[in-house]
C-alpha positions in Angstrom: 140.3 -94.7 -3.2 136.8 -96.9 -2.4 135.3 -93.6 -1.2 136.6 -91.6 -5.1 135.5 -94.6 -6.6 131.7 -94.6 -5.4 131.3 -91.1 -5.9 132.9 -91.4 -9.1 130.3 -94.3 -10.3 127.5 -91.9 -8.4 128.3 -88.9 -10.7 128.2 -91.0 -13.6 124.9 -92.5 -13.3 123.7 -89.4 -12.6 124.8 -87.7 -15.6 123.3 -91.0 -17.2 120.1 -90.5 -16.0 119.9 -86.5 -16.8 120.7 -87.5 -20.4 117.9 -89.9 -20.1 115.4 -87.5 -18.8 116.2 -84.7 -20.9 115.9 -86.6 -24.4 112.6 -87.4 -23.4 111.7 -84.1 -22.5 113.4 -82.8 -25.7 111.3 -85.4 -27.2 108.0 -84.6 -26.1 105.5 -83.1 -28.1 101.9 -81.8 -27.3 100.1 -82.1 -30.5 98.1 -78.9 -31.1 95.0 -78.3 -33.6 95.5 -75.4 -36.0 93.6 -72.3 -35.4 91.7 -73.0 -38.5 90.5 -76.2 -37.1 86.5 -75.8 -37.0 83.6 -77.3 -35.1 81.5 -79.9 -36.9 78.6 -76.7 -38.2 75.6 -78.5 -35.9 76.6 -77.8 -32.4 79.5 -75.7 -30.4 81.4 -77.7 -27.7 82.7 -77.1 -24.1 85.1 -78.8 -21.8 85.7 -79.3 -18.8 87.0 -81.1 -15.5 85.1 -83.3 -12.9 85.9 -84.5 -9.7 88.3 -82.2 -8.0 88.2 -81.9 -4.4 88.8 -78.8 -2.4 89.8 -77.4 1.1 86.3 -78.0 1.8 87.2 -81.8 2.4 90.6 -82.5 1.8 91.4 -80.9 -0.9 94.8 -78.1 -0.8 92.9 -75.1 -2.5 89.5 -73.2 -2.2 87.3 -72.9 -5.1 88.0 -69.6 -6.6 91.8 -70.6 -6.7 91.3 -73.9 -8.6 88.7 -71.5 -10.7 91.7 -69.3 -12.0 93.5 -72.2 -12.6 91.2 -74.0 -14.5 90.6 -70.7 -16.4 94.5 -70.7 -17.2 93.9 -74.4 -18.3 91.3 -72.9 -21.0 88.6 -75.5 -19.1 85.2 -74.1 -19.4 83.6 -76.0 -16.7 85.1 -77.9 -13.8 83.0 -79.9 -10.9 83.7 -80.1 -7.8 83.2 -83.3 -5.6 84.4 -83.0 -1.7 83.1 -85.6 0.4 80.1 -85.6 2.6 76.6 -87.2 2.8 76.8 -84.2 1.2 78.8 -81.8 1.3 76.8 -78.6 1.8 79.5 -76.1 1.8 81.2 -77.5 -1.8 77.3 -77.1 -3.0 77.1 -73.5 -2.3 80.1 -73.1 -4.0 78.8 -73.1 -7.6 78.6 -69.6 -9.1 80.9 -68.5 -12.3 84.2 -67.3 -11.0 87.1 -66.7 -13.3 84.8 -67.0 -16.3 84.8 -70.7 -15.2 81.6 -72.3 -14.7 81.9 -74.2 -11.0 79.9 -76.8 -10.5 79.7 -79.1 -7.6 78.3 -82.3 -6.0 79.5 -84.7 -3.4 81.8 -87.7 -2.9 79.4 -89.8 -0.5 80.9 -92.4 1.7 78.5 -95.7 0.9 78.7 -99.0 2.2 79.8 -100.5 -1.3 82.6 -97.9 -1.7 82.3 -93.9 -2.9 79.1 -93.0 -5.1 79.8 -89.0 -6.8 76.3 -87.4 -6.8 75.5 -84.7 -9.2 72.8 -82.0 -10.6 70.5 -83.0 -7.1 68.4 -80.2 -5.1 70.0 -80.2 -1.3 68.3 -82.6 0.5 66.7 -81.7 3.9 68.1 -84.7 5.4 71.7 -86.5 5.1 72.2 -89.5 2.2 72.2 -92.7 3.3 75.1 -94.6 3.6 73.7 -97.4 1.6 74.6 -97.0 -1.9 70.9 -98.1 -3.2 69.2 -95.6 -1.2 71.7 -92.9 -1.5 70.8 -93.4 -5.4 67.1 -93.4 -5.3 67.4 -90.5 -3.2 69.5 -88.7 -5.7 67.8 -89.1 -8.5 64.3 -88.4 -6.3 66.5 -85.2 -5.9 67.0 -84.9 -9.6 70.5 -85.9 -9.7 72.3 -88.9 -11.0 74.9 -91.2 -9.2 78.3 -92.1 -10.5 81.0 -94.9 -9.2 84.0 -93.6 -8.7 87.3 -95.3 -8.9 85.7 -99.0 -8.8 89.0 -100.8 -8.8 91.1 -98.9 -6.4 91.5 -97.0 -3.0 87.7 -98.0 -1.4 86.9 -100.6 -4.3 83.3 -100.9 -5.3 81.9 -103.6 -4.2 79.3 -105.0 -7.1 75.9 -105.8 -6.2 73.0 -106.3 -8.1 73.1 -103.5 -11.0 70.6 -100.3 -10.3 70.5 -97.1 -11.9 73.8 -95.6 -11.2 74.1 -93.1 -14.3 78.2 -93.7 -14.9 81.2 -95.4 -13.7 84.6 -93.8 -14.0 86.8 -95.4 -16.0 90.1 -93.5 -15.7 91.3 -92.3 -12.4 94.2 -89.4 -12.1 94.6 -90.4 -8.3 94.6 -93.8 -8.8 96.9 -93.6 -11.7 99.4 -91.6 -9.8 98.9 -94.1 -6.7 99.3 -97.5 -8.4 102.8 -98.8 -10.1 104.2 -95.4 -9.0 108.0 -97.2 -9.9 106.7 -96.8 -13.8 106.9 -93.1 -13.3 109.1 -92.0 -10.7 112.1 -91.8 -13.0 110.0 -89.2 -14.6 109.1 -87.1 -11.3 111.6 -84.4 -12.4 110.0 -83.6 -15.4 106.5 -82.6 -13.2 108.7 -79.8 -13.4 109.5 -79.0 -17.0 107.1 -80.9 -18.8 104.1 -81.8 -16.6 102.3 -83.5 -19.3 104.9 -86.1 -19.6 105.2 -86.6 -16.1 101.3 -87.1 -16.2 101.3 -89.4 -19.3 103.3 -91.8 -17.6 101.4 -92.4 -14.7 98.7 -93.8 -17.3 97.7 -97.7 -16.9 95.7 -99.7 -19.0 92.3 -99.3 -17.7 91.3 -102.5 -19.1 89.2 -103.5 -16.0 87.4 -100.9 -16.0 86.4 -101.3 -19.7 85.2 -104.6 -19.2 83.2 -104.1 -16.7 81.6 -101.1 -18.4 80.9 -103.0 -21.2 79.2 -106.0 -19.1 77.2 -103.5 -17.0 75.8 -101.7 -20.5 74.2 -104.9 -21.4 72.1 -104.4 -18.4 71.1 -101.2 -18.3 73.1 -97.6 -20.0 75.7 -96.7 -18.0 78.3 -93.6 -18.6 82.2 -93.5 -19.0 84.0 -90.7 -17.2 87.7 -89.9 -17.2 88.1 -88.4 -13.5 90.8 -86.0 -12.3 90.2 -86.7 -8.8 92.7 -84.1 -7.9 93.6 -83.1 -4.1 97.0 -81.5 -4.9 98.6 -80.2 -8.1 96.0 -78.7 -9.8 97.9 -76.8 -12.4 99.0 -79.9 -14.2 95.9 -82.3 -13.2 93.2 -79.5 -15.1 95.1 -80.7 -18.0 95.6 -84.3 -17.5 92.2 -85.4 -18.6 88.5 -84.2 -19.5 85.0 -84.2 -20.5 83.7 -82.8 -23.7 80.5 -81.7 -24.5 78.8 -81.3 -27.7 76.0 -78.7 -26.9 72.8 -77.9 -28.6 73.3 -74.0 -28.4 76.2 -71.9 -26.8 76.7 -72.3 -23.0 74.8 -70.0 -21.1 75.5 -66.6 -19.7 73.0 -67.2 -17.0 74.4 -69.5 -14.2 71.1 -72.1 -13.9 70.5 -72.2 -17.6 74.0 -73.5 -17.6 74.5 -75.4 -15.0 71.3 -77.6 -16.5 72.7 -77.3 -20.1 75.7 -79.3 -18.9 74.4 -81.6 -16.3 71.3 -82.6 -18.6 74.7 -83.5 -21.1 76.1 -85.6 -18.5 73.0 -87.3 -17.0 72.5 -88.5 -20.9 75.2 -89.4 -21.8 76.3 -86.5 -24.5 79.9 -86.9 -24.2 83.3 -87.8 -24.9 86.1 -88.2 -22.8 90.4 -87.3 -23.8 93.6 -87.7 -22.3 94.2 -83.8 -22.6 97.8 -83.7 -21.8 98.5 -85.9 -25.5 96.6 -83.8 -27.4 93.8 -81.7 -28.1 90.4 -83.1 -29.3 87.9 -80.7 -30.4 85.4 -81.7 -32.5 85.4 -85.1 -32.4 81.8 -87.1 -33.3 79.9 -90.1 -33.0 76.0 -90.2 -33.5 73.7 -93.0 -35.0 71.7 -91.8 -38.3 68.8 -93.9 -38.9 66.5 -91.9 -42.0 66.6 -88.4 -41.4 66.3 -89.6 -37.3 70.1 -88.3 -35.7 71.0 -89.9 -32.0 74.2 -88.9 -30.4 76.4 -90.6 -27.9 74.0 -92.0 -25.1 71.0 -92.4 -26.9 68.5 -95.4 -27.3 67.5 -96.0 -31.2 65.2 -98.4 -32.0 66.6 -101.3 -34.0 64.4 -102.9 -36.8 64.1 -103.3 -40.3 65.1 -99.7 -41.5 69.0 -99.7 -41.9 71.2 -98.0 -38.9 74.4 -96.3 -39.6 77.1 -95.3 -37.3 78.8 -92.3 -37.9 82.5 -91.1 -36.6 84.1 -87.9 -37.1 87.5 -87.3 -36.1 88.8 -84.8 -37.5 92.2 -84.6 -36.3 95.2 -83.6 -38.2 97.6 -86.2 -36.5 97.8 -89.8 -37.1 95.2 -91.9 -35.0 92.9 -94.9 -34.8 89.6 -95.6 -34.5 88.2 -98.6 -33.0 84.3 -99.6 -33.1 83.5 -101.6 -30.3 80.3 -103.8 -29.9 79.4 -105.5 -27.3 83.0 -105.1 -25.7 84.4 -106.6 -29.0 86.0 -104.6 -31.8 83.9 -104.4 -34.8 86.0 -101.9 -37.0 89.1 -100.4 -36.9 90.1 -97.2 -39.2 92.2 -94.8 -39.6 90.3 -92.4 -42.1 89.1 -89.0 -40.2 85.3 -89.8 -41.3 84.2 -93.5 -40.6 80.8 -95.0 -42.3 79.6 -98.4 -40.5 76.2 -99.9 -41.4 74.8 -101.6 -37.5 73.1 -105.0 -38.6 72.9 -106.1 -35.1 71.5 -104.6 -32.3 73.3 -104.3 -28.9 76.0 -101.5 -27.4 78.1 -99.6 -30.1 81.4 -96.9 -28.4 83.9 -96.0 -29.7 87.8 -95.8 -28.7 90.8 -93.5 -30.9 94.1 -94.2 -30.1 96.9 -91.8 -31.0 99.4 -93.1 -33.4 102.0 -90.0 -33.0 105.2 -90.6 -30.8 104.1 -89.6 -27.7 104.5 -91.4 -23.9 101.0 -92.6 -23.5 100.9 -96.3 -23.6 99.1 -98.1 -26.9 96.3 -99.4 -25.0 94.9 -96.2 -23.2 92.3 -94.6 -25.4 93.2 -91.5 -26.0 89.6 -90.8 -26.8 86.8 -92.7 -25.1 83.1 -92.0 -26.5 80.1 -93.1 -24.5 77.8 -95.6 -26.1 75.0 -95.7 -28.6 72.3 -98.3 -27.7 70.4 -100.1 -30.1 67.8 -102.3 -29.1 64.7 -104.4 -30.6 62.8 -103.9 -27.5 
């Protein structure tokens, strides 16, 4: 009878729990732009993936297969980052394969934690393992030297502030690895509805943020959503990205491209999304100062002439913006075009948060610009 009984109780918890799971995959929606959605008229934009890591370190596929993946994804660029001091073999990897543009640097082992170096010439010797010198030597190099994951697995330990280019600010890995009883109710749904699955892993990353705005009032630093993906591929090349305003269409010609979007990144030029809540072309945030136009990561010059900040969002799904200065909200709106006259100088970003039902907690940005500096000096 005990035995009847427990198996009984068992049954009926799980046919609780698979009418828990399946209204909120019922539930879920990926909101979509219309096809008629267009481009602001100045530039085109791209997007893509960074940090991935392949069986060239230890990641679980070669290049050309996370390529066709990334091609099914729609991503037009993905970077590769396998460890080493560098990693020569990831380097000679780049090449466009599956209409994907492949790019790659290295994950580099420092003493102060793991420093992603990108867009350098290979060195003739090995990186130091000292996280100032691996960074002068990268940008000697030409490249540019981001912190990755500063807050989890081999934290970063914070020094006095040098010219690191970025900082990541989201994580996939780490997301996945820390609080992992927030969504293993959801593991089934990697299944059915990896997007869901992937949403719920999302924390907070309010450390990060914080930091990132401290840091900027030092010296410009760069926000980067990271994939950081070793495993599941398919559903990570659509868990978050980079988007890049461009200048001119990407490049036919592999080099031409390749500096087209690391000259992007090295400056700043981008935005970052949660791609599995929704899609996010188009979005816009530049300083217009006369007929002088900055975009996101540039230094205007802050005197008597009026600054304004301009946002574009033009999304057709409820959202909103928030203006941050100096790490403190200045403005929040939920209009698709936002107006705001800068009469102070220091660090403006900008954060949109989606408003429509979807599992992503309120306090991840959906959208995360990088910063517009304005300065008296």
């Amino acid at each position: 009878m005990r035995r009847k009984k427990f198996w009984f109780i068992l049954l009926a918890l799980a046919v609780v729990y698979g009418v828990w799971l399946g209204f909120h995959i019922l539930q879920f929606e990926f909101y979509t732009l219309p096809e008629s959605a267009s481009l602001p008229e100045e530039s085109p934009e791209i997007k893509g993936v960074y940090h991935l890591h392949t069986k060239l370190s230890d990641g679980y596929k070669k290049p050309g297969q996370i390529a066709r993946l990334a091609s099914k994804a729609s991503m037009d660029f993905i970077i590769l980052t396998d460890h080493g001091n560098p990693n020569y073999g990831c380097l000679e990897s780049e090449g466009w394969k599956e209409g994907v543009l492949v790019l790659a640097g290295s994950e580099l082992s420092v003493n102060r934690g793991h420093l992603v170096g990108l867009g350098f010439d290979l060195p003739l010797t090995p990186l130091s393992r000292k996280a100032e010198e691996a960074t002068y030597h990268l940008n000697s190099l030409g490249g540019f030297a981001i912190i990755a994951h500063p807050y989890s697995k081999t934290s970063w330990s914070w020094g006095e502030f040098i010219d690191y280019s970025g900082m990541e600010i989201i994580n996939g890995d780490t997301m996945l690895r820390k609080k992992f009883y927030t969504w293993i109710p959801y593991l089934p749904a990697l299944l059915i509805k990896p997007r869901l699955f992937l949403l719920r892993t999302l924390n907070p990353p309010l450390e990060n943020l914080s930091k990132w705005d401290r840091l900027n009032q030092i010296h410009p630093l760069y926000g980067y959503y990271s994939s950081d993906a070793h495993i599941l591929y398919g559903p990570l090349l659509s868990f978050v990205s980079l988007h890049i305003p461009l200048q001119k269409p990407l490049s036919s010609e592999f080099r031409e491209a390749r500096a087209q979007v690391y000259k992007s990144l090295k400056r700043g030029a981008f935005y970052n999304v949660v791609e599995a809540a929704a899609e996010a072309r188009g979005f816009r945030f530049w300083a217009q100062k006369g007929e002088e136009r900055q975009r996101m990561g540039s230094t205007l010059f802050f005197s008597s002439s009026p600054v304004k900040l301009k946002i574009h969002a033009p999304f057709p799904f409820k959202q909103e913006t928030h203006l941050i200065h100096n790490g403190e909200t200045v403005l929040k709106s939920e209009k698709n075009k936002v107006v705001f006259p800068a009469e102070q100088p220091g660090v403006y970003r900008v954060e949109v948060y989606l408003k429509e039902p979807t599992p992503m907690g309120e306090r991840i940005p959906w959208i995360l610009s990088n910063p517009i500096f304005l300065t008296k000096d």
